[in-house]
C-alpha positions as CSV (number, residue, x, y, z in Angstrom):
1,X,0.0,0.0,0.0
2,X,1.4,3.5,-1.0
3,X,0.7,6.1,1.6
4,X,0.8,9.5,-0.5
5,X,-1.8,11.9,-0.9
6,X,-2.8,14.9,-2.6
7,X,-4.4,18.0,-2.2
8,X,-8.0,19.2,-2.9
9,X,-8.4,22.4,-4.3
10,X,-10.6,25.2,-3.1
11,X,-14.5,25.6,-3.5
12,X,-13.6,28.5,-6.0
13,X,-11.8,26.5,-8.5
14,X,-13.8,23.5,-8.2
15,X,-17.1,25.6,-9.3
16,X,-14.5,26.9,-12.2
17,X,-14.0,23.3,-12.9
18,X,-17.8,22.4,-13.4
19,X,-18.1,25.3,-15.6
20,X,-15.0,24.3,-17.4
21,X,-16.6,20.6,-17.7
22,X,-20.3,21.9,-18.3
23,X,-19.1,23.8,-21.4
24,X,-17.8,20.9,-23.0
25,X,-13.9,20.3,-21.2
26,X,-14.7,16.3,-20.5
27,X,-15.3,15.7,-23.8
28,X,-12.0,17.7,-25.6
29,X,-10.6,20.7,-25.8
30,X,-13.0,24.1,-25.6
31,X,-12.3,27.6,-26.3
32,X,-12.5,30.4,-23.6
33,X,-11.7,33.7,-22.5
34,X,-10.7,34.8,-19.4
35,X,-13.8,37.9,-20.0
36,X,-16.2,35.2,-20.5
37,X,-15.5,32.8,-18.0
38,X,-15.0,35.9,-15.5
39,X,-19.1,37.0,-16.7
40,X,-20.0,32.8,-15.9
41,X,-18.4,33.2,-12.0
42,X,-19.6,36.3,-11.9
43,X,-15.7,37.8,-10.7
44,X,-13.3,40.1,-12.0
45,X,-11.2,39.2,-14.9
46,X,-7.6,38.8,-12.8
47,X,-10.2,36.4,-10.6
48,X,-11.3,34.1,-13.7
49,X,-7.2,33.7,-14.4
50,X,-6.3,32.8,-10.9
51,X,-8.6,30.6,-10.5
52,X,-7.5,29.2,-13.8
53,X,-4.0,29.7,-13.2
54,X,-4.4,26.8,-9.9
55,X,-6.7,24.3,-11.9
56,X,-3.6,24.1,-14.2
57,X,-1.2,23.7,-11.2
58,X,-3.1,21.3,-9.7
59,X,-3.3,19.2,-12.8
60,X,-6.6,19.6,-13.2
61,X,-6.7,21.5,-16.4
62,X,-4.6,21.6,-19.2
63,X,-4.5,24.5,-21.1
64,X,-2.5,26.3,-24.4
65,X,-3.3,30.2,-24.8
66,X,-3.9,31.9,-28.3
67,X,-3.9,35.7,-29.5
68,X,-8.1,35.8,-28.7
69,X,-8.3,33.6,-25.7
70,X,-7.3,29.7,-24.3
71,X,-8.3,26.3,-25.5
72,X,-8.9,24.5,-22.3
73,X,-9.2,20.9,-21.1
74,X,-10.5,18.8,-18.2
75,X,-7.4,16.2,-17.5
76,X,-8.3,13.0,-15.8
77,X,-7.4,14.2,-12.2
78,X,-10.2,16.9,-13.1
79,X,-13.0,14.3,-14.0
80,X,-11.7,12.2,-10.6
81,X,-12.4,16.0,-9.0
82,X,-15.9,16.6,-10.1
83,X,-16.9,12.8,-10.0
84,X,-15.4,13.2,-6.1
85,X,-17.7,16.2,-5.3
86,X,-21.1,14.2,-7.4
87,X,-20.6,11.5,-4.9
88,X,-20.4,14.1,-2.2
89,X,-24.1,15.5,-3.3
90,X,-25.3,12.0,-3.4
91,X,-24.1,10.9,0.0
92,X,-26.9,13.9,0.7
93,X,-29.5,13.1,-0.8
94,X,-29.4,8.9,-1.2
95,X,-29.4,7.0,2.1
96,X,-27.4,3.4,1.8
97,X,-25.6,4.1,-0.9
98,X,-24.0,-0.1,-2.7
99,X,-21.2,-0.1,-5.2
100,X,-21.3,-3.0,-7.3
101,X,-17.6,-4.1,-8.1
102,X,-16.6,-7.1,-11.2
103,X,-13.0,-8.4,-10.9
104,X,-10.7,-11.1,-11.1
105,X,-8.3,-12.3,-8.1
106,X,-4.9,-11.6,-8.5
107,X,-1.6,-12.3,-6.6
108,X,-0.2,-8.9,-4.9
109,X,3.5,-7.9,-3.8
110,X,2.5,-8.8,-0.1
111,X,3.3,-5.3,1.0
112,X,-0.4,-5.8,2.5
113,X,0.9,-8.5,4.7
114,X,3.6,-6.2,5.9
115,X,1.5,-2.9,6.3
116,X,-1.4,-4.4,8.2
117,X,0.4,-6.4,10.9
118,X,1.8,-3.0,11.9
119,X,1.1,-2.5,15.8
120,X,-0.2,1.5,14.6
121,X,-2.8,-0.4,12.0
122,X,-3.8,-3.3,13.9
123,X,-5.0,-1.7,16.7
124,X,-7.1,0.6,14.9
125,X,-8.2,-2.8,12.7
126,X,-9.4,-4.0,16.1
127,X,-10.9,-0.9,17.9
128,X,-12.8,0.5,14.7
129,X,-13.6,-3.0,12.2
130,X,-14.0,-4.6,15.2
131,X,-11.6,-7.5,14.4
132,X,-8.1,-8.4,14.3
133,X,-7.2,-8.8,10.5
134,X,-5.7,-12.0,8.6
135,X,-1.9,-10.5,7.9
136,X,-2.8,-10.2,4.0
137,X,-5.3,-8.8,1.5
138,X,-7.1,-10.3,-1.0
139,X,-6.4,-8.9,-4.2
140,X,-9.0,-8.2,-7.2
141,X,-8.1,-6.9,-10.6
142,X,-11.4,-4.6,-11.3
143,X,-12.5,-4.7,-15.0
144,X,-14.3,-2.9,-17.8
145,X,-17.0,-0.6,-15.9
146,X,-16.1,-1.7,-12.6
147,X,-13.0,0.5,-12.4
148,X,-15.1,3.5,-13.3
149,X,-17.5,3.0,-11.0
150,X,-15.3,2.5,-8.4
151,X,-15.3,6.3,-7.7
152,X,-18.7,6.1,-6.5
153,X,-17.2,4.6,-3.2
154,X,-16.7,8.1,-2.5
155,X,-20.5,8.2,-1.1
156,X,-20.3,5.2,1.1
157,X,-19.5,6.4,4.8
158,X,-16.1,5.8,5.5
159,X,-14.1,3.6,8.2
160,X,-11.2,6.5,8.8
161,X,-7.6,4.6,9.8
162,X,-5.0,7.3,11.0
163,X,-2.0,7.7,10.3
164,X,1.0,7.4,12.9
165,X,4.7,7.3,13.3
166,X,7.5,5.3,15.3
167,X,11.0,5.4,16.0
168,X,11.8,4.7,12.5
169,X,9.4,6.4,9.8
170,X,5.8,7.8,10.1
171,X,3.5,5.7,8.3
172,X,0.1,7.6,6.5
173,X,-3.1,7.2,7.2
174,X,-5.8,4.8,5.0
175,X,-9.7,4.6,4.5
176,X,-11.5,1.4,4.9
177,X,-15.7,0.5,3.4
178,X,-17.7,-2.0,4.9
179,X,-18.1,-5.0,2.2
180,X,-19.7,-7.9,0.9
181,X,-17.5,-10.6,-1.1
182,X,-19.5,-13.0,-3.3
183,X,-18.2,-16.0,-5.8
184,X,-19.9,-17.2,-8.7
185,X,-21.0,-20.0,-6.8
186,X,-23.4,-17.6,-5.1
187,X,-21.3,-18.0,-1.5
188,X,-20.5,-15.0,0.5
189,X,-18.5,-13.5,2.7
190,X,-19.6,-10.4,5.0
191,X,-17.0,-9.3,7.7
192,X,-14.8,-7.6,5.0
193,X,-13.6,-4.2,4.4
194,X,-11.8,-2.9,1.4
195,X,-8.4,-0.8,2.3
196,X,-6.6,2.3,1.0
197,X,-4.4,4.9,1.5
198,X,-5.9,7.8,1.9
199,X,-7.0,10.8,-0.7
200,X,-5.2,8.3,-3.8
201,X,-6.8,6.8,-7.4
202,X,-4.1,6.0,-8.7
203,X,-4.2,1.8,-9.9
204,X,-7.5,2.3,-9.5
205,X,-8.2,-1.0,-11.1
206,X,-6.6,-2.5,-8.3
207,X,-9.1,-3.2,-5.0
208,X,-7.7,-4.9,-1.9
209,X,-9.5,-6.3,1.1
210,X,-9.2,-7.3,4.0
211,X,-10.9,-9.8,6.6
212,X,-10.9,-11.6,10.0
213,X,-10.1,-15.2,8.1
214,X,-8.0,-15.8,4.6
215,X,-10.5,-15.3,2.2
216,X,-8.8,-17.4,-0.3
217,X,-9.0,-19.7,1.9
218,X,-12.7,-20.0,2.9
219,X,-13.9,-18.9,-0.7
220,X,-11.9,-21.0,-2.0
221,X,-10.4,-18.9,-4.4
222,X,-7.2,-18.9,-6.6
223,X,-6.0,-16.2,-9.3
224,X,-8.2,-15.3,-12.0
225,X,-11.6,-16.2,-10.1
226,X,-14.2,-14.5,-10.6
227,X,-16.1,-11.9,-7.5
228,X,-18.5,-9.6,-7.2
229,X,-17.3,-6.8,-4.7
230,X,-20.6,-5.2,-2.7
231,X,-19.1,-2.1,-1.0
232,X,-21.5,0.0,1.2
233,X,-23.5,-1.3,4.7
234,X,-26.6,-3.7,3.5
């Protein structure tokens, strides 16, 4: 498990963003001026720059200027922005949200194994998932839609896992959902939560889980099974 993460931008150049992505940005490049995006915030020209000027820093944006104004596009990390702030509106206004997650299992590098038998991470496993973890994740290789969707896990509530530090290194903080593992037999497996460092997408086709018991075990799985990944309370 990496433990990086980034930084969210401000309210201000997120609602730039939308209107960036309303006028076309998602889908290619669109032409705009710093006069007419100022008359669309409803700011001063210098604002409509600045506010540009950070969406480009941040990666958000990518942007090439012309003599009568900028061609403009939304970059990936831009679509994971807004896609991060529509699961935000629907964690207001659906109750219970489920994701719905199609993958394969795969073998990992076993950093898992290392990461959660951490004293800092397993007593946080035990106080807050309420069980002591197998030293391992199971690892599933989310295809097609699947690894779209899996952004949508922004509007299932949380299980927070702080970060902390020893004598040696300080080790970042992760975010664990409440899930639901199920075969194509039909059999199931409920005390499981998926893990992952905090405020990261990146390998987002990757999904790793973790549980009381080896779930390869019980499930009897091996790589390149087939799972359906249920994240969210029932």
């Amino acid at each position: 498990m990496s433990l990086t993460a980034t930084s969210a931008v401000g309210h201000d150049e997120r609602a730039t963003l939308k209107l960036l992505a309303l006028s076309g940005g998602l889908e290619g490049d669109v032409k705009i001026s710093c006069a007419d995006l100022a008359d669309q915030l409803g700011a001063s020209n210098q604002t409509a720059s600045r506010r540009l000027q950070r969406l480009e820093s941040a990666g958000l944006i990518e942007r090439d200027t012309v003599s009568d104004g900028q061609w403009v596009v939304v970059t990936d990390e831009g679509e994971h922005e807004l896609r991060t702030a529509y699961e935000e509106y629907r964690r207001i206004f659906e109750s219970a949200p489920q994701v719905d997650l199609e993958g394969s299992v795969t073998s990992g590098m076993g950093e898992g194994r290392h990461y959660i038998s951490l004293p800092g991470y397993q007593r946080q496993f035990e106080d807050r998932l309420g069980y002591d973890p197998f030293p391992g994740t199971l690892n599933v290789e989310l295809r097609g839609e699947s690894v779209r969707r899996r952004r949508a896990m922004d509007a299932v509530e949380p299980v927070p896992i702080d970060g902390w530090e020893d004598d040696e290194r300080t080790y970042g903080p992760a975010v664990c959902h409440p899930a639901t593992v199920e075969t194509t037999d039909g059999e199931t497996y409920t005390e499981t939560h998926t893990i992952a460092p905090e405020r990261t997408h990146h390998d987002e086709d990757q999904l790793e889980l973790i549980a009381p018991e080896k779930l390869r075990d019980v499930l009897d799985l091996t790589d390149g099974d087939q799972v359906i990944v249920h994240v969210g309370d029932d």
